[in-house]
N, C-alpha and C positions, 0 to 999 in steps of 0.2 A: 245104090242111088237113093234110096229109101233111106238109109243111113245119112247119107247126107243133107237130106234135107230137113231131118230133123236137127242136125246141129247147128243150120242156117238158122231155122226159126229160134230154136233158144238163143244162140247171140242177137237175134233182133230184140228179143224179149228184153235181155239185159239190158240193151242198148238204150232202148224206149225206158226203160225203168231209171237209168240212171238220166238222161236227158232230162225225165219231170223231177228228180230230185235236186232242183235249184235251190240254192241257200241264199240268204239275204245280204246284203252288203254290212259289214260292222264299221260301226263313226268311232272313232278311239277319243277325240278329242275336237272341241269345237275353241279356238284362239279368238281374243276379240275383250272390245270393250264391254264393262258390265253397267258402266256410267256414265254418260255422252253428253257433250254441252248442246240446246236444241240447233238446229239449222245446220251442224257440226259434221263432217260424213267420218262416220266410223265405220272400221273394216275387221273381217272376220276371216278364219282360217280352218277352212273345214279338211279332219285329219280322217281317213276312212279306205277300207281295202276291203274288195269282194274274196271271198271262198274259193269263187271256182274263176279266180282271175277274169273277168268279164268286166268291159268298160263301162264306167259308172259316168252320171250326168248328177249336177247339184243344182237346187232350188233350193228358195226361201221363200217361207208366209213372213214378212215382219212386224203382223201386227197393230197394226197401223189401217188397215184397210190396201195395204199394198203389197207386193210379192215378184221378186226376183224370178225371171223365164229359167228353166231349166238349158245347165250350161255344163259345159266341161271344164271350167277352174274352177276350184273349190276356194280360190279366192271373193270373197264376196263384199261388195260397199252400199252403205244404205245410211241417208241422215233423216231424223226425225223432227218434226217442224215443230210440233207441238209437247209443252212438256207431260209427263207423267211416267208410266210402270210400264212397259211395254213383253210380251213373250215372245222371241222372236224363232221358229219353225223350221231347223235348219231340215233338208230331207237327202238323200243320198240313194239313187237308185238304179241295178244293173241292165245290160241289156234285154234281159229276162223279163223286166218290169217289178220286180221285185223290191223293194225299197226298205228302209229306216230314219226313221226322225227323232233329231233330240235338241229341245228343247233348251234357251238362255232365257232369263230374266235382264233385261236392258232399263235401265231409269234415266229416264230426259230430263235437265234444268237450264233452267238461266240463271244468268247473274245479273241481280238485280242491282245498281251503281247504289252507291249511298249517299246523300247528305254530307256532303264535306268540303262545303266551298273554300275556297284558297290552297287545297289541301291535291298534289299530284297523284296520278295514280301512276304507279309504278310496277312492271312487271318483272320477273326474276330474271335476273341474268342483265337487266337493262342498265347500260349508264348513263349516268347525269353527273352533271356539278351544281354546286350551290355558292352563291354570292360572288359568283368570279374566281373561284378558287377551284383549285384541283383536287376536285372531293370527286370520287366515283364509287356508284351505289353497285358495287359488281354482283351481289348476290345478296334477293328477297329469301330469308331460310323459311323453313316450316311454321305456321302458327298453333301455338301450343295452347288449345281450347284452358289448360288448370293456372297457366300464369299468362298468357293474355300477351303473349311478346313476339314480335320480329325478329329474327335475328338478319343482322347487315352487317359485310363484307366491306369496309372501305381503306381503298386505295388513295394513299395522299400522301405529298411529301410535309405538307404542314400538319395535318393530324394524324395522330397515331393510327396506325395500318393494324388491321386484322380483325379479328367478328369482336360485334359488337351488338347488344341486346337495347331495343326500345321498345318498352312498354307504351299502351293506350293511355296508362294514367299515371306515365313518368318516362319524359322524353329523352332522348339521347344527350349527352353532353360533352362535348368534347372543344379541348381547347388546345391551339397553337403556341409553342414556342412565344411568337413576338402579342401574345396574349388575345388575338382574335377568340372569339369560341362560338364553336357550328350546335346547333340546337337539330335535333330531328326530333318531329313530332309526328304519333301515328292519329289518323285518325277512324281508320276500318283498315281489316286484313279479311281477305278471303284467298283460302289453303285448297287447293284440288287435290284428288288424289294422282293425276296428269301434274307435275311437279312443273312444268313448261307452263299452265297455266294459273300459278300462285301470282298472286299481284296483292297489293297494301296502297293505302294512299295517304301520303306520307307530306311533310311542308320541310322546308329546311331552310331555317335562317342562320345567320353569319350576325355576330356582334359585332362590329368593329372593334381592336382593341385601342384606336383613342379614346373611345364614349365609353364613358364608365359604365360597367354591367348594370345590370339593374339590380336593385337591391333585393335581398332575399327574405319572402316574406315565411313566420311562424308557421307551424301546422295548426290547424284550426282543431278542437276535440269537441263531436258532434256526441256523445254521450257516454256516461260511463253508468255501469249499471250491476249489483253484485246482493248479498245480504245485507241486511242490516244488524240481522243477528245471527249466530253460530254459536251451536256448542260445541267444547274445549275439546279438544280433538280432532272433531270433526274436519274432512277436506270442504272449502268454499271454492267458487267459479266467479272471477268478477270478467266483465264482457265491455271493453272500451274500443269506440271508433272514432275516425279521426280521417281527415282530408290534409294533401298541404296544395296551400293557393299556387305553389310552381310547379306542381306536377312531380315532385321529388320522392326519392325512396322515404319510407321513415321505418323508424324501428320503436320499439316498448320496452321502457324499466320499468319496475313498481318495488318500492319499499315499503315492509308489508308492518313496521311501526313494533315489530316484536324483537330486532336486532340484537339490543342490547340483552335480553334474556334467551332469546333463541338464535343464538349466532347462525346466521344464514346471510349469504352475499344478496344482494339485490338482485330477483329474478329478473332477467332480459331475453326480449324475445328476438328471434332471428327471421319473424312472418316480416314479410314487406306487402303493405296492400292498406286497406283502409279499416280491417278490425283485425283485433288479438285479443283470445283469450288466456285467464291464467288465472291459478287455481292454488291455493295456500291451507297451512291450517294451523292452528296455534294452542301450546302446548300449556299455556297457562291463560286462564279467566282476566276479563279486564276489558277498558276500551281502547283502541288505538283509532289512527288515522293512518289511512293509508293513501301514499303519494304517488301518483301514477305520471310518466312522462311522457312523452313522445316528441324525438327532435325525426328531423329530415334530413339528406345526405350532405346538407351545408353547416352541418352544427347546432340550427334555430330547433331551439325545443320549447312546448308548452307542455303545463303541471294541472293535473284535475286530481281532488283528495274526496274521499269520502271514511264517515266511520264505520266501525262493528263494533259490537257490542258481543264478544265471549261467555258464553254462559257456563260457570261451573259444572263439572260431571258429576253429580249427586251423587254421595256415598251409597257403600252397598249395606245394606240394614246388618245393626248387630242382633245377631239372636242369641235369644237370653236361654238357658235352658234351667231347667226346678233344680234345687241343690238336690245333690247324693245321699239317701240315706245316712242315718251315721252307725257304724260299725261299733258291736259292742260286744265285749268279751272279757273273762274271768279273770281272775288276780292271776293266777300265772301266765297269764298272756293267749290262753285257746280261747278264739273265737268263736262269736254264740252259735249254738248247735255244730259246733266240731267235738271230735274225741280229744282229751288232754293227750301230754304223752304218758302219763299215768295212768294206765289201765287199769280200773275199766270207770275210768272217770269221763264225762259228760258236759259239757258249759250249757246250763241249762237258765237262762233268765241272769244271768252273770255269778251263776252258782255249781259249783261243780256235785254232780250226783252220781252214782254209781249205775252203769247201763253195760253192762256185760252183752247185752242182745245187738249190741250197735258197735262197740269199742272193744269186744274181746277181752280175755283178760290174760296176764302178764304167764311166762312162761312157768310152771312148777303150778297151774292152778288149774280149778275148771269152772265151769256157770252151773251157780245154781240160783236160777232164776234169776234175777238183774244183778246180781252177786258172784264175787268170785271167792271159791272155798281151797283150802290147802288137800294136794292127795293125802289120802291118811296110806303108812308104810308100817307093814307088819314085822314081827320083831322074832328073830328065832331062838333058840333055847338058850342060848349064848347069849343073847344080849344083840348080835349083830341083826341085821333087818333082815328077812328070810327071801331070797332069791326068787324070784319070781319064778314061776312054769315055763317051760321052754314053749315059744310060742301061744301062750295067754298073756294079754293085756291087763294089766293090774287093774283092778276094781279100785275103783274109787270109795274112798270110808262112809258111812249113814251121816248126811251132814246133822248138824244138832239144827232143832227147831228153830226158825229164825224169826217167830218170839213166843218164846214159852208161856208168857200170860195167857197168851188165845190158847193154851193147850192145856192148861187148869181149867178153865173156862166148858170144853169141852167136855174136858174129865167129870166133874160137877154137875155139867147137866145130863149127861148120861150117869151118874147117879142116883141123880132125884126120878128120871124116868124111869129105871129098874124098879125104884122104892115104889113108884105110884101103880108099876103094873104087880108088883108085889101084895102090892093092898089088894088089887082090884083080884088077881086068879092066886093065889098062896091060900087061903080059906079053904 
């Protein structure tokens, strides 16, 4: 019995143990706008599963000063009146009491209308005609903040079907068959990221084709502006803008006045908008004029020239360097202070001298002193020259005195010395 009642208590123990071990609910994912138009009701999708399978309830702070009662669909809707940043507090919690929150950032705007009297506002997808004709705007496309354009879908039997681009600062054109022609002019686009709510406000007139079109006027070139001077080689930048009075594409030439010596086709540029730059460089000094054009998509072109002035590339300095000694050497051709090939001759001041100490002397001799002497060869009883000792190296002969005066000279005065000491101890 005792036994048993301690196995009671241990499973209560577990039991109680696992009970307070309640885990929180996990959010996996929160669906929903991140950018809301104001007054607008956007809706959200709250994704989330408890641990220990237990029924969960959803609430929201949104932010706002206001907040969604706890409920059981995790579908949730909320519009914001006023615009700005908003955080919005999604929270998710099981029957335990136990919960988790996580957090969206939501931005409120309006759209503000624009300034564009005469001018429709048109939303995507929406149709219309223009002039009485079967013109229909089937589709507002994306506005492309880098070239500034509409794209539009039109359906017509008299104008060419299918997308077609108008620019803010060059309107659509398009003409019929029996020569009417449809003008679409933009004059604002606003792009949501809600593609349902893109709209442009746009005009569309109809020419009649009995009344003669109107005529088409030049581009107008509001500045051109570059160097006045460059050096020869050097890349230039010149920088021209330009308007056309009908809203038209236009494009840029410029002939850069060096043709004839720098064959190069006339640079043209392919920017459509109101400036282009372009950049040259010229391979030889000089001045030119340089012609710059710009027509518009009906042909009409205007010309603005300005000069440069090419400045020579200065040569690179000649350096002078001190003439080379001049080289001086003896009548048979050895060079001053070399050995001849005549040993043991010397080119000394363009003289040849005898220098055995430096030049060595010729094979069958030896140095005696800056001199080279003949071996002297002993001679045997025969007559024949007497074989030398096996193993001794011949002795070279007593050379003769290489100059005998200084050795009279010697002679003599060690005679007259004997004679004076003769005087002085002989007595």
């Amino acid at each position: 019995m005792k036994k048993s009642f301690t196995m009671f208590a241990l499973c209560a123990i577990m039991l109680a143990g696992i009970a307070q071990a309640n885990v929180a609910p996990i959010i996996v994912d929160v669906q929903g706008q991140t950018m809301l138009l104001a007054n607008a009701q956007g809706s959200w999708l709250v994704s989330a599963y408890d641990p220990d399978a237990a029924y969960l309830v959803y609430s929201t702070d949104w932010g706002d000063g206001t907040s969604a009662p706890a409920g059981s669909s995790p579908q949730l809707t909320h519009a914001y009146s006023a615009v700005g940043n908003y955080t919005a507090a999604f929270t998710v919690t099981d029957d335990q009491g136990a919960s988790t929150v996580s957090l969206r950032n939501i931005t409120v705007y309006v759209i503000t209308e624009p300034d564009c009297p005469g001018f429709t506002k048109v939303k995507i997808w929406e149709p219309l005609s223009a002039g009485g004709y079967d013109v229909a705007l089937s589709d507002v496309d994306h506005y492309n903040a880098s070239e500034h354009y509409v794209g539009i879908r039109i359906n017509s039997s008299q104008y060419e079907s299918g997308f077609h681009k108008a620019y803010k600062w060059a309107p659509l054109l398009l003409t019929a068959p029996n020569g009417d022609q449809l003008k679409v002019e933009v004059c604002e686009v606003y792009h949501s990221v809600m593609a349902s709510r893109s709209s442009a406000w746009l005009r569309f007139t109809v020419n009649d084709g009995a009344s003669p079109p109107p005529q088409n006027l030049p581009p107008v070139i509001t500045g051109v502006a570059g160097p006045a001077g460059l050096p020869q080689g050097e890349m230039g930048i010149w920088n021209i803008s330009a308007y056309d009075p009908d809203g038209t594409y236009l494009s840029y030439s410029v002939q850069w006045g060096d043709e004839g010596s720098y064959r190069s086709a006339a640079l043209s540029s392919a920017q459509i908008g109101s400036a282009a730059s372009l950049q040259h460089a010229y391979s030889q000094p000089g001045n030119y004029t340089i012609i710059f054009t710009v027509k518009d998509s009906a042909g009409a072109s205007t010309q603005a020239t300005l000069t440069v002035n090419v400045i020579p590339t200065p040569s690179a300095p000649v350096l002078e360097y001190p003439p080379s000694p001049p080289v001086y050497a003896c009548d048979d051709g050895t060079r001053e202070g070399e050995c001849s090939a005549a040993k043991p001759q010397m080119c000394v001041n363009r003289v040849l001298i005898g220098n055995a100490i430096q030049c060595g002397c010729p094979a069958g001799m030896v140095m005696v002193g800056k001199q080279c002497a003949a071996l002297a060869v002993a001679s045997s009883p025969g007559g024949a020259p007497a074989p030398a000792e096996s193993g001794k190296a011949m002795e070279p002969a007593t050379p003769l005195p290489e100059q005998p005066d200084k050795l009279d000279r010697i002679l003599s005065l060690l005679e007259e010395i004997r004679d004076f000491l003769f005087g002085i101890f002989g007595k």
